[in-house]
VEXDREN-2710 file (C-alpha; in Angstrom, 1 decimal):
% VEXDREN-2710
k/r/px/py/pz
1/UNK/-46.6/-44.7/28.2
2/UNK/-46.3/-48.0/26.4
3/UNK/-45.2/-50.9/28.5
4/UNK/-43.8/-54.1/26.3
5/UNK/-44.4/-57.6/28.0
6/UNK/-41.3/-59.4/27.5
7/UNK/-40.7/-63.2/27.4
8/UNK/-44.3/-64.2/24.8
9/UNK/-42.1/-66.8/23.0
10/UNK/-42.6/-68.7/26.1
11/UNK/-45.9/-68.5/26.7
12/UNK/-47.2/-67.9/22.4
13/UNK/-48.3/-71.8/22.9
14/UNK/-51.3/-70.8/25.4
15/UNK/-52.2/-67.5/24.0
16/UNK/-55.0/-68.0/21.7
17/UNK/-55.9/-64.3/20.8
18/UNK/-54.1/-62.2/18.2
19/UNK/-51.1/-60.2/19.2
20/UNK/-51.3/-57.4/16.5
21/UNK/-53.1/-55.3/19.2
22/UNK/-50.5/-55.8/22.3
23/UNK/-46.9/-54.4/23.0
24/UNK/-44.3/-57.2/23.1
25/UNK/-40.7/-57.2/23.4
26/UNK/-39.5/-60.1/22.0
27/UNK/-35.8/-61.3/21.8
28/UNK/-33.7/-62.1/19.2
29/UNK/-31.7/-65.0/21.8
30/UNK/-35.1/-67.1/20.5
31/UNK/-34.4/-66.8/17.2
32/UNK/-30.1/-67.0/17.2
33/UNK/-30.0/-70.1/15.6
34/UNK/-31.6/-68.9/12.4
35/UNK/-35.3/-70.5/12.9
36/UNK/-37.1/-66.5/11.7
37/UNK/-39.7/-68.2/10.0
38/UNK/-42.6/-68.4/13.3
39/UNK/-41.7/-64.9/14.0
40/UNK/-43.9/-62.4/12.3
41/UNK/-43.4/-58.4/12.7
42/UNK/-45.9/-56.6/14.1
43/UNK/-46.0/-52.6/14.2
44/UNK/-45.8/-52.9/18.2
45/UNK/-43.5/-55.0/18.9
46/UNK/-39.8/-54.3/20.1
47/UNK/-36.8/-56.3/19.1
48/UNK/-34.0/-57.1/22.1
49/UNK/-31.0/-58.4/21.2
50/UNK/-30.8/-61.4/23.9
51/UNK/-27.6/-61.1/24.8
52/UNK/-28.0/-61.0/28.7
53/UNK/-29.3/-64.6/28.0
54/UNK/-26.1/-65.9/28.0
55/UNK/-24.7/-63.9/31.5
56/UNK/-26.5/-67.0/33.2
57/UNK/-22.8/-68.3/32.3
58/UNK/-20.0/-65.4/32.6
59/UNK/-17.3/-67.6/31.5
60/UNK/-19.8/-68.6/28.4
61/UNK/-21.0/-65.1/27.4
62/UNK/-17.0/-63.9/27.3
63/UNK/-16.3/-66.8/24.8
64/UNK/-19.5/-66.6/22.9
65/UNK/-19.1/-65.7/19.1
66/UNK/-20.4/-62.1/19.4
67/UNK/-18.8/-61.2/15.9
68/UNK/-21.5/-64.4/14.3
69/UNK/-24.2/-63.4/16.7
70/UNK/-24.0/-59.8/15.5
71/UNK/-24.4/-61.1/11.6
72/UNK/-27.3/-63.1/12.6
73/UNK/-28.7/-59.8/14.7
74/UNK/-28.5/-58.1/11.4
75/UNK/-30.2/-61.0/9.3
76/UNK/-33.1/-61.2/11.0
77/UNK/-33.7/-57.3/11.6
78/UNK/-33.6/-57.1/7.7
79/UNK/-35.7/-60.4/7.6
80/UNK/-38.5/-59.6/9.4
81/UNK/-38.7/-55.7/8.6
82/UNK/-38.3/-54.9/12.3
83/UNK/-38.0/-51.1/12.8
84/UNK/-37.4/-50.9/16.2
85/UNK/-34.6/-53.1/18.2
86/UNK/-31.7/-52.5/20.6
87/UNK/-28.2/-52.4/20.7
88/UNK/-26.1/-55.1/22.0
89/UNK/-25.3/-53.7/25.2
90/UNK/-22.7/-56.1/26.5
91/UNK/-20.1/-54.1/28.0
92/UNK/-19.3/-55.7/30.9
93/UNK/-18.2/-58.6/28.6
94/UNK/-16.9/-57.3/25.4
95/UNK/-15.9/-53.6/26.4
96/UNK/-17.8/-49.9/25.2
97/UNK/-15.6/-50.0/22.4
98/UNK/-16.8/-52.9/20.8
99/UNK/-20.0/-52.5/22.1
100/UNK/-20.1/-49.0/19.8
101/UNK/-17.8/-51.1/16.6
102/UNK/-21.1/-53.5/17.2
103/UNK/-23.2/-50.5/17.5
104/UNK/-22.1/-49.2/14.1
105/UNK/-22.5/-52.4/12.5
106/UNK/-25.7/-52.6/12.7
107/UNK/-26.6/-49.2/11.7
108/UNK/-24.9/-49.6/8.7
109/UNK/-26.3/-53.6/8.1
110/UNK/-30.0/-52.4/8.6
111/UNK/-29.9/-48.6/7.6
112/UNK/-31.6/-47.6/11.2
113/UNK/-30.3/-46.4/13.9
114/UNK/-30.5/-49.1/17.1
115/UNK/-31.6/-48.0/20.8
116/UNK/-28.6/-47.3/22.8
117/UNK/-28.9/-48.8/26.2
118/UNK/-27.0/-46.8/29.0
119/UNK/-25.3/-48.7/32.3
120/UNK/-23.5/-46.4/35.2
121/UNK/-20.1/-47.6/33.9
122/UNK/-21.3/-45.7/30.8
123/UNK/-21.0/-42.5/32.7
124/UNK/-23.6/-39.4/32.9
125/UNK/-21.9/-37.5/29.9
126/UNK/-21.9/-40.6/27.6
127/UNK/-25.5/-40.7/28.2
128/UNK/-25.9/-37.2/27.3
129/UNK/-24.2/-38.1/24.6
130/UNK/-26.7/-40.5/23.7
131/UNK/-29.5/-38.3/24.1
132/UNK/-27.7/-35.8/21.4
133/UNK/-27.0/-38.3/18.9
134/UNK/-30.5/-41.1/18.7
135/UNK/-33.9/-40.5/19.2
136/UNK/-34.6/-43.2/21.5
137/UNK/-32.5/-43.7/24.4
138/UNK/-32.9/-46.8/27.3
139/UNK/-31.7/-46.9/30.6
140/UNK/-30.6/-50.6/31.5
141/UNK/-32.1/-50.9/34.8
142/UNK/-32.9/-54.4/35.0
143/UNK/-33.3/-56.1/38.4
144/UNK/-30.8/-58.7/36.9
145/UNK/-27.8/-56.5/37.5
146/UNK/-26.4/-55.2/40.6
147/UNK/-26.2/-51.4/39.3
148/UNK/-29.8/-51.8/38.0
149/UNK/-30.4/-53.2/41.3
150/UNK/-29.8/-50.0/43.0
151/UNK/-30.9/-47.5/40.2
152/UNK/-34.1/-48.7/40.8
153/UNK/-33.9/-47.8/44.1
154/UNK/-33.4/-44.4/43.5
155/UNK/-36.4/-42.8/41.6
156/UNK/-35.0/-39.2/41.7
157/UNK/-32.0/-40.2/39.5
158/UNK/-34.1/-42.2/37.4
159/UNK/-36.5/-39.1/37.1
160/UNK/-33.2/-37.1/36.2
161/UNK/-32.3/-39.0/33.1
162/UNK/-35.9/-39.2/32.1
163/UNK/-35.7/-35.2/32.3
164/UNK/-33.1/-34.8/30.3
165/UNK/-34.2/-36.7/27.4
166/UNK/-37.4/-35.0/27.1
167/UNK/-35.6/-31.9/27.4
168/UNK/-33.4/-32.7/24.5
169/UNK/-36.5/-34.0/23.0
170/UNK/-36.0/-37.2/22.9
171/UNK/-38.0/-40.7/24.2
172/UNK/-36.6/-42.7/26.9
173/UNK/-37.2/-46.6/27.5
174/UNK/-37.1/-48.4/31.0
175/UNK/-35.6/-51.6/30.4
176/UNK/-37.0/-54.4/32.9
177/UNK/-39.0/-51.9/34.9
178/UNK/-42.4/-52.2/35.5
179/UNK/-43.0/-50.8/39.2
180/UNK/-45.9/-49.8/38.8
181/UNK/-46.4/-47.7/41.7
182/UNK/-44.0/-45.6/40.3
183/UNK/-45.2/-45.3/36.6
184/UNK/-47.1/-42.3/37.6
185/UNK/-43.9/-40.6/38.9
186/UNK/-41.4/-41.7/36.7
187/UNK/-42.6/-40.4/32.9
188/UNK/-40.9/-42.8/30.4
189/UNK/-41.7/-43.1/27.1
190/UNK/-42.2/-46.6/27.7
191/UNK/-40.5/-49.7/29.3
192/UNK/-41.1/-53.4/29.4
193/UNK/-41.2/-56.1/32.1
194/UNK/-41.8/-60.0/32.7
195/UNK/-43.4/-59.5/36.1
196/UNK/-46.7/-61.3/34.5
197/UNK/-44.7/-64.6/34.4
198/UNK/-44.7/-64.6/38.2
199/UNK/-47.3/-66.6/38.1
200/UNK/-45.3/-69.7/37.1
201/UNK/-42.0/-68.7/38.8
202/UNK/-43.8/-68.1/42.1
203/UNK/-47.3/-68.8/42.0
204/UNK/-48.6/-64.9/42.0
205/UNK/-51.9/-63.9/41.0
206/UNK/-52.1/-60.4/39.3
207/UNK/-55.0/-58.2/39.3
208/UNK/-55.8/-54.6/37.4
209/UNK/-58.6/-52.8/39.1
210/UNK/-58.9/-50.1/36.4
211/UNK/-56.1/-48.2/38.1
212/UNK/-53.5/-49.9/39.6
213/UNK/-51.9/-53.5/39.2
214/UNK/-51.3/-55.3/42.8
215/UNK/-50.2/-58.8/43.0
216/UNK/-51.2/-61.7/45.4
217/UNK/-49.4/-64.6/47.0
218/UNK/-51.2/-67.6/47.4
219/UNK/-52.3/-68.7/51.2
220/UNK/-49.4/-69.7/53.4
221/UNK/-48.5/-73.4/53.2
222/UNK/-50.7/-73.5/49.5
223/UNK/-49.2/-73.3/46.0
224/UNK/-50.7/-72.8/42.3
225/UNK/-51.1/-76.1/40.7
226/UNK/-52.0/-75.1/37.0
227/UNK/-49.4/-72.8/36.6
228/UNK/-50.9/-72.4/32.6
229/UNK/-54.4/-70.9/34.1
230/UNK/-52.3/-68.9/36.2
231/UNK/-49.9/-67.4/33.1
232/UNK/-53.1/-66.9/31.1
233/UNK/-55.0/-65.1/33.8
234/UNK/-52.0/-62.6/34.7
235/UNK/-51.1/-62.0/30.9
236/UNK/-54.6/-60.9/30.2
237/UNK/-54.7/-58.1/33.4
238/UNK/-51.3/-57.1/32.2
239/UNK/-52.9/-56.2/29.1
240/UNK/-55.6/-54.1/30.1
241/UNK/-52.8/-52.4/32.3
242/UNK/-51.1/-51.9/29.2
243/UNK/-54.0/-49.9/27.9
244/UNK/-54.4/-47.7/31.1
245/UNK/-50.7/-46.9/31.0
246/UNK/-51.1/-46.0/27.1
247/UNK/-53.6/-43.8/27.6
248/UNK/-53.3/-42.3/31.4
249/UNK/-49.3/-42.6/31.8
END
């Protein structure tokens, strides 16, 4: 199984070691206003299109310029050489329909096929579907969205899709799931996560002990002061969990 780490550009500043060697996702949101030039493809890294940056504002994502973004997307796929990248998968703002016109448009812009990404309002035949016409599919399962709340939840309907992929022979992608514990049960192809950032959103301390990650809160009533430390620390385990999951999972 490969398991991306998502949200580098963030942290590329305190990373010193080369990154040739390590999954990222990275997003294209980073990169929308046209700056490519710092971003340099690498055979295993994944390309996301962003666009559930802008759902911190609703009423901003449903004005947003999807048609320019969408031209940019394009730009900076053929730019860089990227060869694998998702859809835009912004139904809940634009509609399926568009989300499929968007779809095509890239397809046809970059002459390979994106990742579809499937939500419940997507349906179970849509996904199936999916599974018939792409080689990779993804299951939006993100934390960030009450649906991928509660799929998440539910590890037998996860394991269901996941199923029916490989039985159509095809790879599946977890997007924004990383429970670990669950890795072992839950066979995807791969799937990416920023639950190594939790050092400087909560103060967690991550360890791999050559089979399992667990995290650890700091003592009651004490916080993490160099949150930097902490970021470099929990990048570096997630790494070597990387190369457990990549050759045990």
């Amino acid at each position: 199984m490969t398991v991306y780490l998502a949200a580098y550009k963030s942290f590329e500043k305190h990373h010193t070691g080369k990154t040739d060697d390590i999954w990222l996702l990275s997003s294209f949101f980073e990169h929308k206003d046209g700056k490519f030039g710092d971003y340099v493809y690498q055979e295993k890294h994944i390309l996301d299109s962003g666009a559930f940056s802008t759902f911190k504002n609703p009423e901003k994502a449903k004005s947003y310029d999807w048609d320019n973004y969408v031209k940019k997307y394009i730009q900076f796929i053929n730019y860089t050489g990227q060869k694998r990248f998702f859809e835009m998968d912004i139904d809940c703002v634009v509609g399926l329909e568009k989300v499929e016109y968007y779809r095509k448009q890239i397809e046809d812009g970059v002459g390979i096929q994106p990742i579809p990404c499937w939500h419940a309002s997507r349906g179970w035949e849509y996904f199936e579907m999916m599974c018939e016409e792409y080689p990779v599919v993804s299951l939006g399962i993100t934390p960030r969205t009450k649906q991928g709340a509660l799929s998440r939840k539910k590890p037998e309907v996860l394991k269901k899709f996941i199923d029916t992929a490989h039985k159509k022979g095809k790879k599946i992608h977890g997007l924004g799931f990383t429970q670990t514990q669950l890795l072992k049960r839950l066979n995807f192809d791969s799937v990416d996560s920023t639950s190594w950032l939790s050092g400087a959103t909560y103060g967690k301390i991550w360890l791999f002990d050559g089979n399992k990650m667990t995290m650890y809160s700091p003592p009651k009533g004490k916080r993490a002061i160099d949150y930097k430390t902490v970021n470099v620390h929990n990048f570096n385990e997630w790494v070597k969990f990387q190369k457990y999951a990549e050759k045990y999972l």
